[in-house]
C-alpha positions in Angstrom: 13.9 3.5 -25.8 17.8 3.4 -25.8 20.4 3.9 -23.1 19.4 3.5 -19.8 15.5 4.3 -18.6 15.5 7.0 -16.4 13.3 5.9 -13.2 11.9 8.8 -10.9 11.5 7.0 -7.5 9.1 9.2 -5.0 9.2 8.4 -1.4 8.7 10.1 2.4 5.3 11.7 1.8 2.7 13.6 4.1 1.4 10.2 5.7 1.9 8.9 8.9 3.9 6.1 6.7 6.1 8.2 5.8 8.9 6.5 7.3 8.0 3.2 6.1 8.7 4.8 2.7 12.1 5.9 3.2 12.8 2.7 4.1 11.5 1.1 0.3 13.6 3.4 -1.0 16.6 2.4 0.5 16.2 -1.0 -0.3 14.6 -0.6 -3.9 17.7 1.7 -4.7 19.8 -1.1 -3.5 18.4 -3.5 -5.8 18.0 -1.8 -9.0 20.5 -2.8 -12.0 22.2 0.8 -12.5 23.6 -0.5 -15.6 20.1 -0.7 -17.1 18.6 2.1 -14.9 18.9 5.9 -14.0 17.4 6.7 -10.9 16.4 9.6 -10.0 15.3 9.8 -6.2 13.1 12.5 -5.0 12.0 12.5 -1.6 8.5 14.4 -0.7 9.0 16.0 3.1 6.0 15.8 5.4 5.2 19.1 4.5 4.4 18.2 0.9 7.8 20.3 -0.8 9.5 17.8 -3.5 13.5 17.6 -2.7 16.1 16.0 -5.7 18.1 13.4 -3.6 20.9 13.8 -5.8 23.4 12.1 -3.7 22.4 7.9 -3.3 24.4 8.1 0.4 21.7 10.5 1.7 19.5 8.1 1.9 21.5 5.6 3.6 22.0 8.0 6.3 18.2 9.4 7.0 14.9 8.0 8.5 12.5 11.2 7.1 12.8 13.8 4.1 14.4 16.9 5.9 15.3 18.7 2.7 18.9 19.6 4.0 20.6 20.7 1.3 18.8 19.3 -1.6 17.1 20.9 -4.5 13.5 21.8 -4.5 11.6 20.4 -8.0 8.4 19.5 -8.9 7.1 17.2 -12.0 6.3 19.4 -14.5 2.4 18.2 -15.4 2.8 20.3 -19.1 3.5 16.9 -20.6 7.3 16.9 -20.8 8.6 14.3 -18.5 10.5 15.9 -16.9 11.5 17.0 -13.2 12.4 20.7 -12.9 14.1 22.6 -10.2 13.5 26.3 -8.9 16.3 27.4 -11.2 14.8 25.4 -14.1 17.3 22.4 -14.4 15.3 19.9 -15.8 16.0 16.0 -15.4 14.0 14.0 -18.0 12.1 11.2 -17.0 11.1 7.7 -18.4 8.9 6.5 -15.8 8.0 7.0 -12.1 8.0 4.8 -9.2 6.1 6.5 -6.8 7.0 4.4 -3.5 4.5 6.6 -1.4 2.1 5.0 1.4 -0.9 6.1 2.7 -2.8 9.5 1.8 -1.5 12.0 -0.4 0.5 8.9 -2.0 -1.3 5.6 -2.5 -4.8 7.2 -2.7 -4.9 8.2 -6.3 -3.5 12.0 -5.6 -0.3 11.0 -6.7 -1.6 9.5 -9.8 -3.8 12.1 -10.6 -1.0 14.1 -10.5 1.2 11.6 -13.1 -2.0 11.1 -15.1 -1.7 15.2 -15.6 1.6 14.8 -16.1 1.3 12.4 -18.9 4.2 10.1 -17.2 4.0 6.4 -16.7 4.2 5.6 -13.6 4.1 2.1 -11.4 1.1 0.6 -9.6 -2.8 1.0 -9.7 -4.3 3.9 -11.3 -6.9 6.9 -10.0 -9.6 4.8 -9.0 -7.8 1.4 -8.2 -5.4 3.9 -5.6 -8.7 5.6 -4.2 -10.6 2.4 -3.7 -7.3 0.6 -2.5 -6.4 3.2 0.2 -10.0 3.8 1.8 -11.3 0.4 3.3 -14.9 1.5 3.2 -15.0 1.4 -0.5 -12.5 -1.3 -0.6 -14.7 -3.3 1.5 -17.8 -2.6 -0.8 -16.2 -3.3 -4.0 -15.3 -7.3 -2.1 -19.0 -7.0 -1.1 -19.7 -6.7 -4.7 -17.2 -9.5 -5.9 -18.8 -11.7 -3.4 -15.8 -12.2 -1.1 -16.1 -13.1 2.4 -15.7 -10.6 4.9 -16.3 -10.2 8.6 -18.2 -7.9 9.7 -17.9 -4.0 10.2 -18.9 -1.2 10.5 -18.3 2.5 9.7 -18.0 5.6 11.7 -18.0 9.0 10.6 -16.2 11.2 12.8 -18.6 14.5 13.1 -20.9 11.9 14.1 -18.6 10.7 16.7 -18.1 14.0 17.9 -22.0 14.8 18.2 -23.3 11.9 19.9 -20.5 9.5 20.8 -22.6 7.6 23.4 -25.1 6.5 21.0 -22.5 5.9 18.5 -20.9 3.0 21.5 -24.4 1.8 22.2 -25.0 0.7 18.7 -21.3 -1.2 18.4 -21.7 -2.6 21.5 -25.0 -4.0 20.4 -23.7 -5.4 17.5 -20.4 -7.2 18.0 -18.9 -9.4 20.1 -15.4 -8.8 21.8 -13.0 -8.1 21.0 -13.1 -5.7 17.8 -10.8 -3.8 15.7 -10.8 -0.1 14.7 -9.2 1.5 12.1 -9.0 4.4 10.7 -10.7 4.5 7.4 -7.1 5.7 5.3 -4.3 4.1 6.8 -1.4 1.4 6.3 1.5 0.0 7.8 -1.6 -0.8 11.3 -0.6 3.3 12.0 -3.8 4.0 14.4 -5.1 0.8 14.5 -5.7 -0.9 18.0 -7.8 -4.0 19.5 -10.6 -3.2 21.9 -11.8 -5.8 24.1 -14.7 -3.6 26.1 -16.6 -0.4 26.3 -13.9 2.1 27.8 -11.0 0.6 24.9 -13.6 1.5 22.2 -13.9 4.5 23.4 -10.2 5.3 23.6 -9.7 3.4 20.2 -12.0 4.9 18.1 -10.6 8.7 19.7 -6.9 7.3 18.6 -8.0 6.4 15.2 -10.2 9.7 14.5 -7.0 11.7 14.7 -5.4 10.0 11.5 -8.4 9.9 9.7 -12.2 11.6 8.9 -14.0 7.9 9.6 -13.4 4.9 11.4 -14.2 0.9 11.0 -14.6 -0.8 13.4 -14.1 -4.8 12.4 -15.4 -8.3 14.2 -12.0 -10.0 15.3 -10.1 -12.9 13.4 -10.6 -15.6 16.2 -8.3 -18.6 15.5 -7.2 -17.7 12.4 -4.3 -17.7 10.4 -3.0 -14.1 8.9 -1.9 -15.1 5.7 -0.9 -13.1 2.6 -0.5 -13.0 -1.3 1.1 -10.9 -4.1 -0.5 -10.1 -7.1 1.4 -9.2 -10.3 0.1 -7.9 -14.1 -2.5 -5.6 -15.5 -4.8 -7.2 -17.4 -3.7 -10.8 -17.3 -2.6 -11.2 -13.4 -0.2 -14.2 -11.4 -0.1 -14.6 -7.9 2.5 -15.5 -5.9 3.4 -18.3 -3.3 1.1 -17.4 0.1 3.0 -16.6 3.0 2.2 -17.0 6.7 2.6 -14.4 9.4 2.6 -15.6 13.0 2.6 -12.6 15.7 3.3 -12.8 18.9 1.3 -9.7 20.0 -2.4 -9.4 19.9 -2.5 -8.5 16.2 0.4 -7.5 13.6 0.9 -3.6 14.6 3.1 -1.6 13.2 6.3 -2.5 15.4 6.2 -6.3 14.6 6.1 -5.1 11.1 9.0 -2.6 11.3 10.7 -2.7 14.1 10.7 -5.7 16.8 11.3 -9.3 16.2 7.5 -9.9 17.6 6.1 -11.7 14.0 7.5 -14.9 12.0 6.9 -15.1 8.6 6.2 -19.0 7.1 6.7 -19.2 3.6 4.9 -21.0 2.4 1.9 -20.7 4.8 0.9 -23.7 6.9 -2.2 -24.5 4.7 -3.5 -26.9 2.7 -2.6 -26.8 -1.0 -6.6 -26.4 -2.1 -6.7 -23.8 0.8 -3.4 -22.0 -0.5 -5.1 -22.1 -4.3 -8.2 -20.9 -3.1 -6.3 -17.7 -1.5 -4.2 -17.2 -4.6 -7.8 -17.4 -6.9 -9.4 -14.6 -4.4 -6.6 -12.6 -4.3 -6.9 -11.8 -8.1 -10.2 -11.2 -8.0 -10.1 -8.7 -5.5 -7.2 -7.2 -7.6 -9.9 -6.9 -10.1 -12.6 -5.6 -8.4 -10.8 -2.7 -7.2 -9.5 -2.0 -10.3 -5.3 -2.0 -9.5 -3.3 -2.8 -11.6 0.7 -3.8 -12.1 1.1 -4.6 -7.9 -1.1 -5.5 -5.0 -0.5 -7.4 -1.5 -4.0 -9.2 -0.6 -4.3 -10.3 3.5 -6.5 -13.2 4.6 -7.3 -14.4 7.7 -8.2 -18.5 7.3 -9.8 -19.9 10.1 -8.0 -22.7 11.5 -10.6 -25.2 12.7 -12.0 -25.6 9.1 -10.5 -23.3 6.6 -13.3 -20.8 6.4 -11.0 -18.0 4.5 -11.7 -14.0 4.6 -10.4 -11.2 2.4 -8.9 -8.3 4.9 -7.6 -5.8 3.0 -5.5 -4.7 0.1 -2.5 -3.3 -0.2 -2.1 -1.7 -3.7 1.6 0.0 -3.0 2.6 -2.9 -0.5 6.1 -2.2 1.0 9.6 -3.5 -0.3 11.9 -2.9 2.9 14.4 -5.7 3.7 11.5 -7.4 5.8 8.1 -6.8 3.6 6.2 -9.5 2.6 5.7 -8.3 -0.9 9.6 -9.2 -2.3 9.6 -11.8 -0.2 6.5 -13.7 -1.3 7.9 -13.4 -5.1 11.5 -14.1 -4.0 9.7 -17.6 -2.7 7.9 -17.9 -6.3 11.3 -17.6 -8.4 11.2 -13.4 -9.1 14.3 -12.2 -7.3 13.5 -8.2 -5.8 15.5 -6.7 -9.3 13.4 -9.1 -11.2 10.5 -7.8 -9.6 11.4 -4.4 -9.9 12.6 -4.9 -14.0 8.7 -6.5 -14.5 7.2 -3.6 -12.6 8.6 -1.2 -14.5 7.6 -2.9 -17.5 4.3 -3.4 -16.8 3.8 0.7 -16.1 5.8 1.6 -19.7 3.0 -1.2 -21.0 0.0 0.3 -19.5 0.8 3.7 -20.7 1.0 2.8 -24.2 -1.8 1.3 -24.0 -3.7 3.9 -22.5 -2.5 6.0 -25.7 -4.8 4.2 -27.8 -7.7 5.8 -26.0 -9.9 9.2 -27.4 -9.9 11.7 -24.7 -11.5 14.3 -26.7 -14.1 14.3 -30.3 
């Protein structure tokens, strides 16, 4: 490849994270070398239309994709890289960043779509984006690893509607106070609240069903750290310094994540070195078993009294604004945010040759 690569970056989307988004963008535009890189920003609106965010200091200026002005394009999935506009300017591209959270983005749509495409693109593939994004299967493939979990349960929402009563009599039966609910397809803790009795359930589970077709419903992390690590490769994986996150509110919502000074981050975490290891070894096997590849963010809780440590979640298209933990954690491990980015990019141009090598038809 000569001259500069020519890096699509995605960002806004149809998801309730769609802000977050715009936000990674801002800052991963920041960062990137221009004098090795050509990007092109395209920013999805929350209606799904594709605009060509030809001038850099939109961005700067904007908290959703409005569309104002801009071109309307779409990848052309014929196999010739390229982003087209209605009146059929094309802008060739090397590789895509697609800096999308939540559904419609980091659930494998997205990469279906690249995978049509034929475009390399950054982060997990199909499956790795579809197991990432819904915790159900996410939490069976950890089940299957053999990582420690608290316990949970799942709701599906036309049950909810049917017989919602029963549905609380069996969760009330079965965990202690408080819990957490979810819903099933989320990020960024959009819909998620605590419940410490009967009536919050209620009103919990009703706030998540509206972002989502099923619910969990988790046992609380009592006296326990929150603590989280980055995961970096394909095949062969690193993982990162683990970081600490110490909220102030009752769990890390969206606005101590985003928008409030209500969390302090401790890197590294307050944890023993073996307990710190430990974390780091679980966090690439969970990368494994759902299948991501180049990027993931992997949350813990540890309990406090004696180190008891349980996988949450993962994150496969983590965040990178000024305040995610994702940079940050490699930042603390010796890969500066343009580093970061330069290796990601890498690791999606390496994928997709590799991936050449395979026989999709006799």
């Amino acid at each position: 490849m000569t001259g500069k690569v020519r890096v699509a970056v995605l960002f806004g989307g149809r998801s309730a994270e769609h802000e977050v988004s715009v936000i990674s963008a801002r800052s991963m535009l920041a960062a990137m070398d221009k004098e090795r890189y050509e990007p092109i920003m395209v920013g999805i609106a929350k209606d799904g239309r594709w605009w060509l965010a030809e001038e850099g200091e939109s961005l700067q200026k904007c908290d959703q994709v409005l569309g104002d002005g801009a071109l309307s394009v779409h990848i052309d999935y014929l196999g010739s890289r390229e982003i087209v506009a209605k009146d059929l300017k094309r802008w060739g591209v090397d590789v895509v960043f697609p800096l999308l959270h939540g559904p419609y983005g980091e659930d494998g749509a997205m990469q279906g779509l690249l995978e049509l495409a034929d475009v390399p693109y950054v982060g997990a593939g199909v499956v790795g984006s579809a197991v990432g994004m819904d915790k159900e299967m996410m939490k069976r493939a950890f089940a299957a690893e053999g990582l420690p979990q608290l316990d949970y349960a799942v709701i599906r929402c036309s049950r909810w509607r049917r017989d919602c009563e029963d549905v609380l009599d069996g969760l009330c039966a079965r965990f202690s106070w408080p819990v957490f609910v979810k819903p099933a397809s989320l990020g960024s803790s959009v819909g998620v609240s605590r419940a410490e009795n009967r009536s919050q359930l209620q009103e919990s589970i009703a706030n998540a069903a509206q972002y989502d077709y099923k619910v969990v419903i988790e046992e609380a992390a009592v006296n326990c750290r929150e603590v989280e690590v980055a995961i970096l490769g394909n095949e062969e994986v690193e993982a990162s310094t683990v970081g600490e996150i110490e909220v102030e509110n009752a769990f890390y919502d969206y606005g101590a994540k985003y928008v409030d000074d209500s969390s302090s981050l401790h890197i590294p975490a307050r944890i023993e070195s073996d307990l710190a290891e430990r974390v780091r070894e679980m966090g690439m096997r969970a990368f494994r078993a759902v299948e991501a590849c180049g990027l993931s963010r992997v949350d813990f809780f540890v309990r406090k009294n004696d180190g008891q440590t349980y996988i949450n979640e993962i994150n496969t298209m983590p965040g990178f604004t000024p305040v995610s933990m994702y940079p940050k954690l490699w930042e603390a491990s010796g890969l500066a945010y343009g580093a970061l980015v330069d290796r990601l990019i890498e690791l999606a141009l390496e994928r997709h040759q590799d991936k050449k090598s395979i026989k999709t038809s006799r």
